[in-house]
Predicted model as a PDB file, atoms N, CA, C, CB and O in Angstrom, pLDDT in the B-factor column:
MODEL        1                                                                  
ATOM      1  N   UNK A   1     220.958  60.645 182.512  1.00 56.00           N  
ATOM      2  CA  UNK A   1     221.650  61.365 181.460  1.00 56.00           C  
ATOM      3  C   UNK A   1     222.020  62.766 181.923  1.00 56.00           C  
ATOM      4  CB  UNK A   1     220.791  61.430 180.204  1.00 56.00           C  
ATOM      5  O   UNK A   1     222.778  63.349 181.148  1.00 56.00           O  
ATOM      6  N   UNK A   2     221.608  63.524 183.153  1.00 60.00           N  
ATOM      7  CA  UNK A   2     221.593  64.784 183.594  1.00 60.00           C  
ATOM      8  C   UNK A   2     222.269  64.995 184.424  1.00 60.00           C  
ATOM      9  CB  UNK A   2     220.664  65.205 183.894  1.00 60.00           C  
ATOM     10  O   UNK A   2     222.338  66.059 185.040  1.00 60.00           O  
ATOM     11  N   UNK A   3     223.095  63.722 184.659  1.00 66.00           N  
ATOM     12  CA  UNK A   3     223.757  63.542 186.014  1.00 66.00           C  
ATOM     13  C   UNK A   3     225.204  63.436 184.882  1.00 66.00           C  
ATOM     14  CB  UNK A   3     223.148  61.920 187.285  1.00 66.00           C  
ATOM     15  O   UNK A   3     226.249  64.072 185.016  1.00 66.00           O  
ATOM     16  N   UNK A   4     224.922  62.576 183.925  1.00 67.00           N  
ATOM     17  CA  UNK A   4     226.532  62.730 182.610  1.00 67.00           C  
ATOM     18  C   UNK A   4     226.839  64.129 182.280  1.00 67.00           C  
ATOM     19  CB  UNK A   4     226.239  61.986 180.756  1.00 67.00           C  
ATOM     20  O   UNK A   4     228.015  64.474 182.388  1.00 67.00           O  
ATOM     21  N   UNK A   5     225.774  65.174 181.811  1.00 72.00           N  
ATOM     22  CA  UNK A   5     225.636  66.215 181.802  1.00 72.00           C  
ATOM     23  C   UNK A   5     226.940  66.810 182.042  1.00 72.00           C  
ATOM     24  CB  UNK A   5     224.704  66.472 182.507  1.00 72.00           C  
ATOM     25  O   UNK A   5     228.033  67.080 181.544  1.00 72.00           O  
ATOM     26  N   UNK A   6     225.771  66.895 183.721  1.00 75.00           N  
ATOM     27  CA  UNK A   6     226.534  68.002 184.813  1.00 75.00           C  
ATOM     28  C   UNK A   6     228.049  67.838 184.731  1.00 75.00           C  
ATOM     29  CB  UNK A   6     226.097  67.720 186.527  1.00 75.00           C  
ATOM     30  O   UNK A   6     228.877  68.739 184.606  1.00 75.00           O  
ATOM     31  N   UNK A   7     228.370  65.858 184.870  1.00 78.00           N  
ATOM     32  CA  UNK A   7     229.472  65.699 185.236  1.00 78.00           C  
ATOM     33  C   UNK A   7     230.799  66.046 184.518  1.00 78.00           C  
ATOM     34  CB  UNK A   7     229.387  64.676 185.485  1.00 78.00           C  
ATOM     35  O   UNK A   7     231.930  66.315 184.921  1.00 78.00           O  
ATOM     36  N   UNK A   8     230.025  65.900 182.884  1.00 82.00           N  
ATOM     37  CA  UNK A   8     231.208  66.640 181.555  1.00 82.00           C  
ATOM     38  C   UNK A   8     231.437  67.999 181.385  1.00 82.00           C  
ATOM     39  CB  UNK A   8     230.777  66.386 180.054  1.00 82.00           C  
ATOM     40  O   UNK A   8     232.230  68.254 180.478  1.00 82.00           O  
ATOM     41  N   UNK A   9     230.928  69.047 182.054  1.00 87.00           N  
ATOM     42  CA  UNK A   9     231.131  70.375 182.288  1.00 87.00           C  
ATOM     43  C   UNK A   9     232.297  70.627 182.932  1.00 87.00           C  
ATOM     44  CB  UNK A   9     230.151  70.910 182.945  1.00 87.00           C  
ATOM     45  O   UNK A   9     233.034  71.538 182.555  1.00 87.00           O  
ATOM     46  N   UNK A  10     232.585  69.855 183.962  1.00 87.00           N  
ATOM     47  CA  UNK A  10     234.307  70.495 185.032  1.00 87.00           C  
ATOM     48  C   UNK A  10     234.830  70.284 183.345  1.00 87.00           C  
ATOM     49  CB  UNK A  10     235.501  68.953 186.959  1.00 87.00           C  
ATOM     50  O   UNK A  10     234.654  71.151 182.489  1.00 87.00           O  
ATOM     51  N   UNK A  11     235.416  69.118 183.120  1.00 88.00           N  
ATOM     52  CA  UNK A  11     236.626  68.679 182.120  1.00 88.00           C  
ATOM     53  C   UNK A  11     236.465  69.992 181.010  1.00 88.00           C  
ATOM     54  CB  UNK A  11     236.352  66.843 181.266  1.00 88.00           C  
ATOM     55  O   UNK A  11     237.357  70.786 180.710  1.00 88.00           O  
ATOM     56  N   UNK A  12     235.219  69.976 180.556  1.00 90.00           N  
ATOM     57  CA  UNK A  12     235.139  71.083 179.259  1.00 90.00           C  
ATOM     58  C   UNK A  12     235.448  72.524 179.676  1.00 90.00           C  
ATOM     59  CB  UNK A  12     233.570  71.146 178.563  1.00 90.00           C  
ATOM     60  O   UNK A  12     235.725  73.479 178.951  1.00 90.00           O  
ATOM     61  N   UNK A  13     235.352  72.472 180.826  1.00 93.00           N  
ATOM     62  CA  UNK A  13     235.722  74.153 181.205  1.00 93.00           C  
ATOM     63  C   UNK A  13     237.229  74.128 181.401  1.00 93.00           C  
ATOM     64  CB  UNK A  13     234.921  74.831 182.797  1.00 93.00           C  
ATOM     65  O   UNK A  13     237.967  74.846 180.726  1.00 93.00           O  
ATOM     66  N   UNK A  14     237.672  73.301 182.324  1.00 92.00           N  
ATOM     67  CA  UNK A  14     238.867  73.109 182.316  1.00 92.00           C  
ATOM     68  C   UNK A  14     239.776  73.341 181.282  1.00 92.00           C  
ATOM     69  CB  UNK A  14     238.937  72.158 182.607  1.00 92.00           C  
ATOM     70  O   UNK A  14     240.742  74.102 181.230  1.00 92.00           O  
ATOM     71  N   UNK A  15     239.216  72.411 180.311  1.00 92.00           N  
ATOM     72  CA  UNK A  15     239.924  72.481 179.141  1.00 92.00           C  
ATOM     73  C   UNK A  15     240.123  73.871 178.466  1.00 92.00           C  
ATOM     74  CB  UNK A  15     239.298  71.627 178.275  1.00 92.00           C  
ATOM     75  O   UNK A  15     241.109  74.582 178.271  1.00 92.00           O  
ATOM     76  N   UNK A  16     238.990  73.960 178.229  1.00 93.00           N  
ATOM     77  CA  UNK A  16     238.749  75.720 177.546  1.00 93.00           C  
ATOM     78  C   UNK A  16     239.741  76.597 178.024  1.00 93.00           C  
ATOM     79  CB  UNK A  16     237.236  76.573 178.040  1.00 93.00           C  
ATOM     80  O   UNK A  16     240.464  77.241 177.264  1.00 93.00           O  
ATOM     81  N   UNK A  17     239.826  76.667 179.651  1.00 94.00           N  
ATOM     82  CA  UNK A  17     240.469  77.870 180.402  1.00 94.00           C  
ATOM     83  C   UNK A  17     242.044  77.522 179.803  1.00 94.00           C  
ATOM     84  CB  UNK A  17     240.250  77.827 182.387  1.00 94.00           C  
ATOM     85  O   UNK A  17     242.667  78.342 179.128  1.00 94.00           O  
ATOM     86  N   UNK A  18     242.562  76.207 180.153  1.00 91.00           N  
ATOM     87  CA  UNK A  18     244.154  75.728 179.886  1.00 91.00           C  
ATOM     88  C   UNK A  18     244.198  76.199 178.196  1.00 91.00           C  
ATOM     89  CB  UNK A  18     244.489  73.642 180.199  1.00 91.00           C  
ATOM     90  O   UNK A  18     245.067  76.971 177.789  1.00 91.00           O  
ATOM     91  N   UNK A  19     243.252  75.681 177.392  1.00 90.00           N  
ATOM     92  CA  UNK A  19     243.738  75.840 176.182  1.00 90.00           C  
ATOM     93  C   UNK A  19     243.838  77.483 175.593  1.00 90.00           C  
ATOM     94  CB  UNK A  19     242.856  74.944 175.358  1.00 90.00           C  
ATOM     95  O   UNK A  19     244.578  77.805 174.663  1.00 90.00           O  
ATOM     96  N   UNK A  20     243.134  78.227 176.173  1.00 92.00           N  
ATOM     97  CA  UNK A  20     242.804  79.887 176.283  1.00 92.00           C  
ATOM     98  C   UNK A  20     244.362  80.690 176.754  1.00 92.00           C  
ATOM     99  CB  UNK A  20     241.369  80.206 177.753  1.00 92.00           C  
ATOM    100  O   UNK A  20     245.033  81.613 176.292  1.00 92.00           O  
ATOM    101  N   UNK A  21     244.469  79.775 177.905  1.00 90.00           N  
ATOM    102  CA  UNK A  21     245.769  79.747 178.763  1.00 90.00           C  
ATOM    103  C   UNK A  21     246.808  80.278 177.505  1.00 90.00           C  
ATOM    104  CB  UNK A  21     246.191  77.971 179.512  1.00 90.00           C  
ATOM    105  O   UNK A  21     247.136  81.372 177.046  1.00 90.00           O  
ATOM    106  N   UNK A  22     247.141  78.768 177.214  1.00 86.00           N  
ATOM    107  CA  UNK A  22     248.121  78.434 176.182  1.00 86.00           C  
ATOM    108  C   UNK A  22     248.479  79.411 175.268  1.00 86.00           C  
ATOM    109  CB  UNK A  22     247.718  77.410 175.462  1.00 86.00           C  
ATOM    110  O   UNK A  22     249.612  79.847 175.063  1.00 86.00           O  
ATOM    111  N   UNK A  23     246.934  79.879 174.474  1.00 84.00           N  
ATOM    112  CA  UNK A  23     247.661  80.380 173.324  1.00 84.00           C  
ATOM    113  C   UNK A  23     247.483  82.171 173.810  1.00 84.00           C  
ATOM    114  CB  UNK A  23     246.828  79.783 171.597  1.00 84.00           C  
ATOM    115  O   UNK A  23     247.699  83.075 173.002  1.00 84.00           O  
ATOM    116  N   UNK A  24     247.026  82.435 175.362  1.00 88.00           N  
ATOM    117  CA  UNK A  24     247.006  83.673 175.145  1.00 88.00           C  
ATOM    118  C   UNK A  24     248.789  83.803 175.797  1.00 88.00           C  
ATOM    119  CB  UNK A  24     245.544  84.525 175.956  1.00 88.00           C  
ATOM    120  O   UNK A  24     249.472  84.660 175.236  1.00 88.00           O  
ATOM    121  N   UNK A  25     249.294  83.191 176.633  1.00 84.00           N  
ATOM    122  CA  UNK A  25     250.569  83.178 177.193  1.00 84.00           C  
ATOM    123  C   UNK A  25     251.838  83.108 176.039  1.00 84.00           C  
ATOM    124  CB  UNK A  25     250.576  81.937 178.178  1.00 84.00           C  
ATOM    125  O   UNK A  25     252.728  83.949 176.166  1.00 84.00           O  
ATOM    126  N   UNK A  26     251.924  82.255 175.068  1.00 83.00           N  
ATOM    127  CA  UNK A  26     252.585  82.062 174.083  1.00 83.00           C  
ATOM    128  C   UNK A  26     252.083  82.657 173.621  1.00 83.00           C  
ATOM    129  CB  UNK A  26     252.838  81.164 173.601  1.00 83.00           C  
ATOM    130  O   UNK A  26     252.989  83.323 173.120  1.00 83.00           O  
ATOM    131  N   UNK A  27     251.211  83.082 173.286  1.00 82.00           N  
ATOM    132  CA  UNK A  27     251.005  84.459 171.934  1.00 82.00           C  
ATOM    133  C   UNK A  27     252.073  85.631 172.184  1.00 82.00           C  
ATOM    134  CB  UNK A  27     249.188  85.418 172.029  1.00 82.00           C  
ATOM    135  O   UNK A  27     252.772  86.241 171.375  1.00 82.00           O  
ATOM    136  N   UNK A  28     251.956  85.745 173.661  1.00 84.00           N  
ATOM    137  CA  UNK A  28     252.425  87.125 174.397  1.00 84.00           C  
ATOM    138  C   UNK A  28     254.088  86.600 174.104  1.00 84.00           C  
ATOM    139  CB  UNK A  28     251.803  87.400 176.453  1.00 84.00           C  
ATOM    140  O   UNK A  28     254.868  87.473 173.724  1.00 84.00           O  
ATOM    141  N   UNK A  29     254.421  85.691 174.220  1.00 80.00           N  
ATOM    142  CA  UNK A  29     255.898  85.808 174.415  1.00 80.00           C  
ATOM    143  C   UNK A  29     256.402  85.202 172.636  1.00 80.00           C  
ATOM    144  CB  UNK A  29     256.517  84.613 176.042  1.00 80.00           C  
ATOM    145  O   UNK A  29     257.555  85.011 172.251  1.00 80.00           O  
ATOM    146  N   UNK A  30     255.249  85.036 171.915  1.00 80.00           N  
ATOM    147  CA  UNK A  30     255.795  84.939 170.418  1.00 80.00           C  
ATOM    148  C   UNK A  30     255.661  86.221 169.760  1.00 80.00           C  
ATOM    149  CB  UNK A  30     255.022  83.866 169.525  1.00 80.00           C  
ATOM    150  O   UNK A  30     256.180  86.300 168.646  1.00 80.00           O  
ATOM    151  N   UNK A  31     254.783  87.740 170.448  1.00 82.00           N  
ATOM    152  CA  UNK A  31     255.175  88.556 169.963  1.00 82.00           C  
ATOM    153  C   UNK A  31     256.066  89.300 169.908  1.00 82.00           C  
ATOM    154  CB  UNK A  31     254.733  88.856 169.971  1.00 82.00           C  
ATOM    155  O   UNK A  31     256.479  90.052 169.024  1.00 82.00           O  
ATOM    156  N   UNK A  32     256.572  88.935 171.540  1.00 84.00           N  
ATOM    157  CA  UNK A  32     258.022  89.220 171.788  1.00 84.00           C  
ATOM    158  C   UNK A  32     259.126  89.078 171.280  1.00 84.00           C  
ATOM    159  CB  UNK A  32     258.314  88.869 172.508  1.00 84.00           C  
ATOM    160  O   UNK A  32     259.946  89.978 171.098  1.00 84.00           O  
ATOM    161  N   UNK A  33     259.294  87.457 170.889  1.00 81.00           N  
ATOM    162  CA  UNK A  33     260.843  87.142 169.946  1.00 81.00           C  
ATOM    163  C   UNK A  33     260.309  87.221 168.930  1.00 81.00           C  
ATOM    164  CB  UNK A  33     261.781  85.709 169.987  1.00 81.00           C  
ATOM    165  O   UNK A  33     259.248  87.475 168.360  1.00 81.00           O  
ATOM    166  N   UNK A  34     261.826  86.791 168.763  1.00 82.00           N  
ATOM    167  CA  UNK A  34     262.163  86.891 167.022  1.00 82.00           C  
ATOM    168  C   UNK A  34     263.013  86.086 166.506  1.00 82.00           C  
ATOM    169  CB  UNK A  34     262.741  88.144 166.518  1.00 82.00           C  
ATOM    170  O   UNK A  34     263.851  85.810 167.365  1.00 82.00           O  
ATOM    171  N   UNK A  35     263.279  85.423 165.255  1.00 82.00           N  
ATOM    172  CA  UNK A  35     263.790  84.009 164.756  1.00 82.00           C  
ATOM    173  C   UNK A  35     263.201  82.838 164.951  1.00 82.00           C  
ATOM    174  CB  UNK A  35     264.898  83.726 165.201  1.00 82.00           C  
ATOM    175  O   UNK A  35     261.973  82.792 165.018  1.00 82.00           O  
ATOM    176  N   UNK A  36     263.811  81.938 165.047  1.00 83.00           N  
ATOM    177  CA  UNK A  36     263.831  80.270 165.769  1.00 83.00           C  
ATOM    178  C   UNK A  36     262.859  80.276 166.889  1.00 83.00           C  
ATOM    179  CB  UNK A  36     265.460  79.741 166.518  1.00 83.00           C  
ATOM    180  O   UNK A  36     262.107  79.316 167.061  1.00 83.00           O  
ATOM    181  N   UNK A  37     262.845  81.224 167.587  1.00 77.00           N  
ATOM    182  CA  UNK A  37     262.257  81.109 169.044  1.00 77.00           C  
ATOM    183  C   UNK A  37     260.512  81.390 168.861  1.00 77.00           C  
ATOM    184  CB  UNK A  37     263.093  82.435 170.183  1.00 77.00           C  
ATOM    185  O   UNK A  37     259.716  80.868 169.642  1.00 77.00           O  
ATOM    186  N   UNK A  38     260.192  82.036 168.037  1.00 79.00           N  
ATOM    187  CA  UNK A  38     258.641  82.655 167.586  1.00 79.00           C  
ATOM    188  C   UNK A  38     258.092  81.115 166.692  1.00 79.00           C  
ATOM    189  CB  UNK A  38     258.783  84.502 166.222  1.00 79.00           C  
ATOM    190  O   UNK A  38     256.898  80.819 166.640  1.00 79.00           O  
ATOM    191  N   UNK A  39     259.071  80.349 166.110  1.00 78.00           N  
ATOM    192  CA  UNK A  39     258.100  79.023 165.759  1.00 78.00           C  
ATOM    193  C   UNK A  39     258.419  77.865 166.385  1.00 78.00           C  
ATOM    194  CB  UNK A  39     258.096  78.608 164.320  1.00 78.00           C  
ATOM    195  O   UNK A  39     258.139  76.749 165.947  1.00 78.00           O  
ATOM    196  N   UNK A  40     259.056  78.114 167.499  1.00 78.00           N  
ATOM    197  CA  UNK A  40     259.187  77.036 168.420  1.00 78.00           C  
ATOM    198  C   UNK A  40     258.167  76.865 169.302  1.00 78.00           C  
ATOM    199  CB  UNK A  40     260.276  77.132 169.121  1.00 78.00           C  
ATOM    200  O   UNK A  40     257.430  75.914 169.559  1.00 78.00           O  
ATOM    201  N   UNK A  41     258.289  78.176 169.788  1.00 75.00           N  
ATOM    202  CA  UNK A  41     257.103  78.617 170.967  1.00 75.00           C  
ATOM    203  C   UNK A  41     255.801  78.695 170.293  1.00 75.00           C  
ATOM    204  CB  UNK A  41     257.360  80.187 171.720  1.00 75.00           C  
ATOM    205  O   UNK A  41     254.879  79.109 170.995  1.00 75.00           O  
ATOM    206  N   UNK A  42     255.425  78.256 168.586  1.00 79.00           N  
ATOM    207  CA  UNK A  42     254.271  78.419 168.355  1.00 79.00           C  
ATOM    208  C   UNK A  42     254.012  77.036 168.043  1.00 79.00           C  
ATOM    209  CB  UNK A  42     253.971  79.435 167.437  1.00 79.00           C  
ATOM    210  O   UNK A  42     252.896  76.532 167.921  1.00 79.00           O  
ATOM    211  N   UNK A  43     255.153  76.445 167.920  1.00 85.00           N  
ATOM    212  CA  UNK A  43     254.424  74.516 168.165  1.00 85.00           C  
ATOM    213  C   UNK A  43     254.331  74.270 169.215  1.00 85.00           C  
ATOM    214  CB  UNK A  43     255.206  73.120 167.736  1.00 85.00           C  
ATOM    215  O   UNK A  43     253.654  73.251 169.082  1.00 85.00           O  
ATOM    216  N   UNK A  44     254.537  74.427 170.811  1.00 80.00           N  
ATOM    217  CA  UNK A  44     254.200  74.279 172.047  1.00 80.00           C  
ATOM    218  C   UNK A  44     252.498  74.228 172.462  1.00 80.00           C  
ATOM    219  CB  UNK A  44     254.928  75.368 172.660  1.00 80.00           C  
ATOM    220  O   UNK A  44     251.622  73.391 172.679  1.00 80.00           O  
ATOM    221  N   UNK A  45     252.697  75.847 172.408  1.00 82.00           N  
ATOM    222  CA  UNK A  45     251.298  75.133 172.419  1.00 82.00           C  
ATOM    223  C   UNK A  45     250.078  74.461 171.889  1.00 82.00           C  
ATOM    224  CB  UNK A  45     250.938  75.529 172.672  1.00 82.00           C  
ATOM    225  O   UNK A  45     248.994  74.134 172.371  1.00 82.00           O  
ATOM    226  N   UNK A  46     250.659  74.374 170.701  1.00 84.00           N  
ATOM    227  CA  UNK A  46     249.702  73.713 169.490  1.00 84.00           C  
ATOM    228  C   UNK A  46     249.593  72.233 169.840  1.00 84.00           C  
ATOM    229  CB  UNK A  46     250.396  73.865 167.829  1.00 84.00           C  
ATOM    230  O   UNK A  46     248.563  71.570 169.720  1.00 84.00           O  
ATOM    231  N   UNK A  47     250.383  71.933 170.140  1.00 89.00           N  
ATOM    232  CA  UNK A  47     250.713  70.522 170.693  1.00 89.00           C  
ATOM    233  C   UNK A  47     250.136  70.221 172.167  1.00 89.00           C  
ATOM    234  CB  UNK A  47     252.328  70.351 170.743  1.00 89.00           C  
ATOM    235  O   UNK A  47     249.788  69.081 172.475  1.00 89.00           O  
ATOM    236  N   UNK A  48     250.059  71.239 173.005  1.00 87.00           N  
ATOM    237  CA  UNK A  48     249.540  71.456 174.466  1.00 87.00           C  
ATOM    238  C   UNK A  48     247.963  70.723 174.189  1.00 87.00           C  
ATOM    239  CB  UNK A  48     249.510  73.400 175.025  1.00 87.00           C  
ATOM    240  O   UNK A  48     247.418  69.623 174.280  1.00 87.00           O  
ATOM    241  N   UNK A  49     247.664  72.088 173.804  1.00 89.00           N  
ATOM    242  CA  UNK A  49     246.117  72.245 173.763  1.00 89.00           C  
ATOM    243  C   UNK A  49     245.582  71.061 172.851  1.00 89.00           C  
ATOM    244  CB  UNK A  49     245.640  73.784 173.117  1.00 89.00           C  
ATOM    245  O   UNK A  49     244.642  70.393 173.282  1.00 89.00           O  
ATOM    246  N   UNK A  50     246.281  70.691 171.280  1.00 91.00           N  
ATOM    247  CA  UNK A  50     245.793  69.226 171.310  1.00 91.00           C  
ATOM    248  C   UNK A  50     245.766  67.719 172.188  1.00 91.00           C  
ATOM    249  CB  UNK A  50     246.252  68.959 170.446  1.00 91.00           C  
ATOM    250  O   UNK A  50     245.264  66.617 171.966  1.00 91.00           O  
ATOM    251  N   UNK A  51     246.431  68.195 173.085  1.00 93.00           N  
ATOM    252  CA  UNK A  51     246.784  67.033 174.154  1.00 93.00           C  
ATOM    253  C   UNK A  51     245.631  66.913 175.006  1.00 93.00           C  
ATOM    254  CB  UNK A  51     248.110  67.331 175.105  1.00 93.00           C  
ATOM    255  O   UNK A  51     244.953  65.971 175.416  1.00 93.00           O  
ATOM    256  N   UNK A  52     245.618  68.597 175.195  1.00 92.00           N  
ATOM    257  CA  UNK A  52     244.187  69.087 176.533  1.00 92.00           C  
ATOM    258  C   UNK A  52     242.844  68.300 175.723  1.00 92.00           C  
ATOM    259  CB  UNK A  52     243.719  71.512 176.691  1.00 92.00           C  
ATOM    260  O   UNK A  52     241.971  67.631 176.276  1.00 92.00           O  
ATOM    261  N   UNK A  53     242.962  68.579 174.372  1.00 93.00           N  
ATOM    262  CA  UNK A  53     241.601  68.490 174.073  1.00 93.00           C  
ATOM    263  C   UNK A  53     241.444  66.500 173.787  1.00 93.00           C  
ATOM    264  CB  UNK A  53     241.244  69.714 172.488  1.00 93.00           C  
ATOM    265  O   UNK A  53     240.317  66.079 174.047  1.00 93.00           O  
ATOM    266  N   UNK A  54     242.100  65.813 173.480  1.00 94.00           N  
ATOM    267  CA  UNK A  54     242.139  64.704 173.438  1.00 94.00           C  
ATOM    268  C   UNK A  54     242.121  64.237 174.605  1.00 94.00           C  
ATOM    269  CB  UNK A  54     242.936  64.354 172.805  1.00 94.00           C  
ATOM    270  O   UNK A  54     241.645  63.103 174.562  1.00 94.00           O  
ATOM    271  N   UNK A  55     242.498  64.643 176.000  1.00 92.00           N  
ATOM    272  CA  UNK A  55     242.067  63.814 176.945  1.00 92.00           C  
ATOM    273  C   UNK A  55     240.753  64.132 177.740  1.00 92.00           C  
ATOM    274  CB  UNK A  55     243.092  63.695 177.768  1.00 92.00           C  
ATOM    275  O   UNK A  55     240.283  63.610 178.751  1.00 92.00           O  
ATOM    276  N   UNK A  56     240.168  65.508 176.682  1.00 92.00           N  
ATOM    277  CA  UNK A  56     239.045  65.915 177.437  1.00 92.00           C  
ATOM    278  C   UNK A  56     237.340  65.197 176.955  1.00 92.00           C  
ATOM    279  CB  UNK A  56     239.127  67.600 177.252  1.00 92.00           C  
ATOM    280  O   UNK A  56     236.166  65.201 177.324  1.00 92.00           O  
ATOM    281  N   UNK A  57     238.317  64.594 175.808  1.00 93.00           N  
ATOM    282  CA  UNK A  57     237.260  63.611 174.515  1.00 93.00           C  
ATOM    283  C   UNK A  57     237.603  62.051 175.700  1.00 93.00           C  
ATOM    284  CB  UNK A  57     238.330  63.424 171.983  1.00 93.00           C  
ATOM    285  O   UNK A  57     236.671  61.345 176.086  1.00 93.00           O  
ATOM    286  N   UNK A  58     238.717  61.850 176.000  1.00 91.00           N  
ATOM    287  CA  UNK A  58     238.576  60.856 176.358  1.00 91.00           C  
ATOM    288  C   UNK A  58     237.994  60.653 177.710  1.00 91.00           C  
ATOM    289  CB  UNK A  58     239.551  60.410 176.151  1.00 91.00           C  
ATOM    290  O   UNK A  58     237.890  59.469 178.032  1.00 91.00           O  
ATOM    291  N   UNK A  59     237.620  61.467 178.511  1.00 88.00           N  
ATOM    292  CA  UNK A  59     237.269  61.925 179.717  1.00 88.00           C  
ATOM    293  C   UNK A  59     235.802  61.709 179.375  1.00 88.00           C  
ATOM    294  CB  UNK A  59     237.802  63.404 180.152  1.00 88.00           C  
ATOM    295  O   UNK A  59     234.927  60.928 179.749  1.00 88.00           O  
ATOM    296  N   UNK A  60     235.879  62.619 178.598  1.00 88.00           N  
ATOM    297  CA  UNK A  60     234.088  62.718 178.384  1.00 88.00           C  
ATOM    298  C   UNK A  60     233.489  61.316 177.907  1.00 88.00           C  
ATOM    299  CB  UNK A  60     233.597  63.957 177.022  1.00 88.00           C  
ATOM    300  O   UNK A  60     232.362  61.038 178.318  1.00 88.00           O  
ATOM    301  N   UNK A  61     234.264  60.250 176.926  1.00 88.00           N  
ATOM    302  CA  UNK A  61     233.836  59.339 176.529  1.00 88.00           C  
ATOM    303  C   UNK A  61     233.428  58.405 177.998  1.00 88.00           C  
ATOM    304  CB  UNK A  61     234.809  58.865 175.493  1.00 88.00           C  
ATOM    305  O   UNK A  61     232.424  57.745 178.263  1.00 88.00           O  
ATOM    306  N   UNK A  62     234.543  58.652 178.696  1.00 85.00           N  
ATOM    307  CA  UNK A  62     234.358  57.506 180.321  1.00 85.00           C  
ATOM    308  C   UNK A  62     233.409  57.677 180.909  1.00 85.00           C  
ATOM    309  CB  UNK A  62     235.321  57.597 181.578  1.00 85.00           C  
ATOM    310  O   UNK A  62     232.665  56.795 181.338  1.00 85.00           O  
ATOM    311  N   UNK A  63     233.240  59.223 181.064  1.00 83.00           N  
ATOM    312  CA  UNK A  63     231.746  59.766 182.351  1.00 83.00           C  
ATOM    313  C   UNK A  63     230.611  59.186 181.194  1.00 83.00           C  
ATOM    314  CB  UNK A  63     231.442  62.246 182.844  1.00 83.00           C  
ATOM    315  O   UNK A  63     229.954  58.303 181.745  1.00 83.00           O  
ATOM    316  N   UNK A  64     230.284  59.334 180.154  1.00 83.00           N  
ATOM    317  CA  UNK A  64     229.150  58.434 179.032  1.00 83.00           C  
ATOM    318  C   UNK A  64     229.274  56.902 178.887  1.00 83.00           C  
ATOM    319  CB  UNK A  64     229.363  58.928 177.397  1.00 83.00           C  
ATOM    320  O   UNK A  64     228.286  56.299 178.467  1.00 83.00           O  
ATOM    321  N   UNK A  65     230.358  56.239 179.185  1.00 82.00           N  
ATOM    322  CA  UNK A  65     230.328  54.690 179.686  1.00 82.00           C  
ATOM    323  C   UNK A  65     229.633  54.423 181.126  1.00 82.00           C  
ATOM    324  CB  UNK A  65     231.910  54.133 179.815  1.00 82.00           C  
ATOM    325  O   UNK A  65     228.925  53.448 181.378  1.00 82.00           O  
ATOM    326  N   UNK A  66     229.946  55.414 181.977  1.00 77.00           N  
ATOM    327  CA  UNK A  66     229.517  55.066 183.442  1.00 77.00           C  
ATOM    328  C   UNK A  66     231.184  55.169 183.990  1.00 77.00           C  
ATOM    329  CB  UNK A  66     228.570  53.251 183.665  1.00 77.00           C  
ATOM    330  O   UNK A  66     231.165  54.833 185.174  1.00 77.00           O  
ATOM    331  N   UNK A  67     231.814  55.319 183.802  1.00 65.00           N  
ATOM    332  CA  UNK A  67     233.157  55.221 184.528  1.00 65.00           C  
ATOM    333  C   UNK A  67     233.452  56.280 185.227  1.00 65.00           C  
ATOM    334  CB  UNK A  67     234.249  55.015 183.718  1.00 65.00           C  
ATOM    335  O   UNK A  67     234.662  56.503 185.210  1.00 65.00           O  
ATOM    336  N   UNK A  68     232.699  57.193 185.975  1.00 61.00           N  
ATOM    337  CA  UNK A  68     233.225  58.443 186.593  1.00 61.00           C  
ATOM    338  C   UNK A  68     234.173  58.201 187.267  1.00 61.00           C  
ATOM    339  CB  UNK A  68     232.433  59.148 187.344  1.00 61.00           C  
ATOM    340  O   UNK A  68     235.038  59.051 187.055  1.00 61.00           O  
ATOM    341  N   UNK A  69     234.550  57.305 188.155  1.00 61.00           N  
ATOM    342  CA  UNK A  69     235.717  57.058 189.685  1.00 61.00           C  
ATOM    343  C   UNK A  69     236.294  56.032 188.982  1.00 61.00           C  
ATOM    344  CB  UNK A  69     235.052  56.481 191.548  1.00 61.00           C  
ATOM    345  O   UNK A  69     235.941  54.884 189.252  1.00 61.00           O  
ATOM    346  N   UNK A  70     237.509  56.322 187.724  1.00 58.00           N  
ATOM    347  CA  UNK A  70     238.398  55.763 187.179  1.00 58.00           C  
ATOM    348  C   UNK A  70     239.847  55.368 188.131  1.00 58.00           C  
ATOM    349  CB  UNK A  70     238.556  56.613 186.088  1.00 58.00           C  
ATOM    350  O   UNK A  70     240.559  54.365 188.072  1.00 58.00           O  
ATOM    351  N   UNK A  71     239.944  56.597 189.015  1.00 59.00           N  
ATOM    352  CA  UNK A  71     240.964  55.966 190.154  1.00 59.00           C  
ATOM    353  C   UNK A  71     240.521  54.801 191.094  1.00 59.00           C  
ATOM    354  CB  UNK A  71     241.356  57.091 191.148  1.00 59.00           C  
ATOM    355  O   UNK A  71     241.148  54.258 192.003  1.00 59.00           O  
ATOM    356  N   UNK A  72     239.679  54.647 190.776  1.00 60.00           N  
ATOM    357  CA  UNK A  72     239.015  53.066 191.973  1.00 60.00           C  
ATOM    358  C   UNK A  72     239.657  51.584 191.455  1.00 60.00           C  
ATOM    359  CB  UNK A  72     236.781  52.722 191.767  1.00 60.00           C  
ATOM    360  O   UNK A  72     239.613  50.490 192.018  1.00 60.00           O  
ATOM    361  N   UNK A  73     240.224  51.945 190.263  1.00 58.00           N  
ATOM    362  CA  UNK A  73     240.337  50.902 189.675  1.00 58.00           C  
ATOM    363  C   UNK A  73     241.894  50.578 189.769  1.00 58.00           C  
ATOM    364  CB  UNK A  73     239.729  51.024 188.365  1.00 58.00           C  
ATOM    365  O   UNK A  73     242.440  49.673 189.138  1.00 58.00           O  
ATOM    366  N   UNK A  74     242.548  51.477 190.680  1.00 50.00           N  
ATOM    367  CA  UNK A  74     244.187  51.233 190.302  1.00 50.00           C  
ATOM    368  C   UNK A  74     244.134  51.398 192.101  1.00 50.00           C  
ATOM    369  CB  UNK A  74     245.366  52.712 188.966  1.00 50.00           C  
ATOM    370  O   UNK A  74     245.172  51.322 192.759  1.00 50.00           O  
TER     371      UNK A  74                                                      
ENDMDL                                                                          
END                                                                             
């Protein structure tokens, strides 16, 4: 179980940093514009970072099956 642990830490950090990413980068350039462009650029990354975080659930679900070396299989 300490070895699942360790192994779900890369993905969760990962995630964290990209999704941190996201909304500190688009924050910066939605304070910038103005109109159309400030709620465009604020569904981007909303949509990003739910993406990040759903494949980081699904990641994590595989390393807790036993599936760490998912490329072995293709």
């Amino acid at each position: 179980m300490d070895s699942h642990r360790n192994k779900m830490t890369a993905p969760i950090i990962i995630t964290i940093i990209v999704v941190l990413y996201y909304v500190v980068y688009f924050g910066f350039l939605i304070a910038l514009l103005d109109g159309i462009w400030k709620y465009l650029l604020g569904i981007i990354p909303i949509i990003f970072s739910g993406v990040m975080v759903k494949v980081c659930i699904e990641r994590i679900n595989e390393i807790k099956k036993g599936e760490e070396d998912d490329i072995s299989k293709y």
